[in-house]
N, C-alpha and C positions, 0 to 999 in steps of 0.2 A: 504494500500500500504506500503510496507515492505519499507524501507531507508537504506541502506547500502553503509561502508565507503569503498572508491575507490580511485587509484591512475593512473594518466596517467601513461602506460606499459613503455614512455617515460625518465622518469625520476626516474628509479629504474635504481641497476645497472644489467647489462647483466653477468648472470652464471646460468649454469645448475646443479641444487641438495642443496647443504649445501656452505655458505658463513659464515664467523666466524663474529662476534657482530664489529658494525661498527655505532655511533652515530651519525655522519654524515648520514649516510640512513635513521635514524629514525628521524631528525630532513625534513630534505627533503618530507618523509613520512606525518608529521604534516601539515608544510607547505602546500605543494600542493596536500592534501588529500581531499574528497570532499566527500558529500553525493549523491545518488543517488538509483530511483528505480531499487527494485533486478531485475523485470524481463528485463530491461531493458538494464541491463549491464550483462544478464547471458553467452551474446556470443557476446559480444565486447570485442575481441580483443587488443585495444586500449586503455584500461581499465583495474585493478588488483586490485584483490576485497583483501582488506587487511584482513587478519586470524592470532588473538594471538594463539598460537598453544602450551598449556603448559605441560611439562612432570613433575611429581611427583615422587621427589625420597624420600626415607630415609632410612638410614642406611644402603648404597649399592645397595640397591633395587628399582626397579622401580615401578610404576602403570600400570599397564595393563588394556584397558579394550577389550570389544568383541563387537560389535553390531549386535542386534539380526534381523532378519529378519522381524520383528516388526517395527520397527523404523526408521522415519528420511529417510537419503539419504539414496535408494537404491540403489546405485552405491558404498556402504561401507559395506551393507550388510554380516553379518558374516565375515567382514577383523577385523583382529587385529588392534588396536592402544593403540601407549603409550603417544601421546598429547588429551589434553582436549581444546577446544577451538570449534571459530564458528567468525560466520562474527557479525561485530559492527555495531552496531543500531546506528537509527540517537538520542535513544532516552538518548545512554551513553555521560554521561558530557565529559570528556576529553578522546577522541575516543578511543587510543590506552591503556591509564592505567585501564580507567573504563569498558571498552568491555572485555578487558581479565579477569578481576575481577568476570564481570557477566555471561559472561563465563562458566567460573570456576565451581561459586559454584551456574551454573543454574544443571548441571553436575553431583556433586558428596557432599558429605557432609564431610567437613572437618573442624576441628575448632580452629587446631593450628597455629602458626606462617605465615606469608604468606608474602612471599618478593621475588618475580619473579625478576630472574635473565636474563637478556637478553642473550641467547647462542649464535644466531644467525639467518639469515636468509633462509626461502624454496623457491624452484622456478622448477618448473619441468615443460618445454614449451614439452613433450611430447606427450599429448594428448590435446583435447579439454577443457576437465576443468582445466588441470593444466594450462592453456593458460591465464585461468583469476581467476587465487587466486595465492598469494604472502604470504611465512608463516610467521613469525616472532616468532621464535624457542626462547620458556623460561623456566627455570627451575625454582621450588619451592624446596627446603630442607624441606621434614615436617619433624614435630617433634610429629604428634598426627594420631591417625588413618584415614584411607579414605575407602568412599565405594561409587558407584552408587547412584545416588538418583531414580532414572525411573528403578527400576528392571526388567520390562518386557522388555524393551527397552534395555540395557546394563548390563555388568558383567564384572566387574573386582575384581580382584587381586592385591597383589606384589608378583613380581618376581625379582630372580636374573638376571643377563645380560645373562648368559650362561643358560637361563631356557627361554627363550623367542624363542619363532620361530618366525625367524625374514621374512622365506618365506610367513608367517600366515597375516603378518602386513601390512598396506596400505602401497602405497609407500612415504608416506610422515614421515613416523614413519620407515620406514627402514632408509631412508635418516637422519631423529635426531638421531634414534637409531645407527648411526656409527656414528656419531657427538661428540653425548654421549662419548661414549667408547673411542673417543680422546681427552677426555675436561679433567683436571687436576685436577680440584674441582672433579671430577666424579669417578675418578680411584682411589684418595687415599681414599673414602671411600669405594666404594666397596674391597680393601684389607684388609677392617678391620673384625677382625675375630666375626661368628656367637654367 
């Protein structure tokens, strides 16, 4: 039985799409976070399954990956994305630092610097799923290469910002992906020249 960490839908705050970094929501988030089985909260309502959702950039560039009709959720199938993340086990020591961590590099192989920046918040009550997951938008600045680890499963890239189809991407990576493009740390590196 899968354990997965969850917040009463209550006590987040109320917006649709991209919310900028706010300590107070993440400390709230600790607080009154809780473990519970996945299948059990996969359509409650009531409930917001917390997701680290990390973007990789360097030197202007982003991560890209693909997921292949292979893998995982079929509901992402062949959508682009430019976060790496996944829901937190009951089995990560401090929920939110160590779930994004394992995360991370359950994901993709990287072996440089690693210091996630918190960007900001996702939230898209559009549909059924976005109804119960909550994103928690973070950057990493690398400074060393990345690549997939599950090849059959995934493929990515780096891309520029103006090289990304942003139609191609889930809508949770559209939603960072214009985040991105307004974050300030983000812009004066992508200015710098190739």
């Amino acid at each position: 039985m899968e354990r997965i960490f969850v917040v009463p839908a209550g006590v987040l705050p109320r917006f649709q799409g991209f919310m900028p970094a706010d300590d107070a929501v993440i400390e709230r988030i600790k607080e009154r976070g809780f473990f519970a089985d996945r299948q059990s909260v996969e359509n409650d309502f009531s409930l917001k399954q917390i997701i680290p959702y990390t973007v990789f950039t360097m030197d202007g560039r982003i991560f890209t990956m693909r997921r292949l009709a292979k893998g995982g959720e079929s509901r992402l199938h062949n959508k682009g994305s430019i976060g790496i993340g996944g829901h937190i086990n009951h089995e990560d020591g401090e929920p939110i630092e160590d779930g994004l961590k394992r995360e991370f590099f359950e994901e993709v192989d990287y072996q440089g610097t690693f210091q996630p920046r918190l960007l900001g918040f996702i939230n898209d009550d559009s549909d059924d799923v976005g109804k119960v997951h909550f994103g928690l938008a973070y950057v990493v600045k690398g400074d060393a290469g990345i690549e997939v680890r599950e090849k059959n499963v995934l493929e990515g890239a780096m891309s520029g910002p103006d090289d990304i189809n942003r139609d191609a991407l889930e809508k949770w990576s559209r939603i960072v992906l214009d985040a991105l493009m307004n974050d300030s740390d983000f812009r004066h590196l992508k200015t710098l020249p190739d």
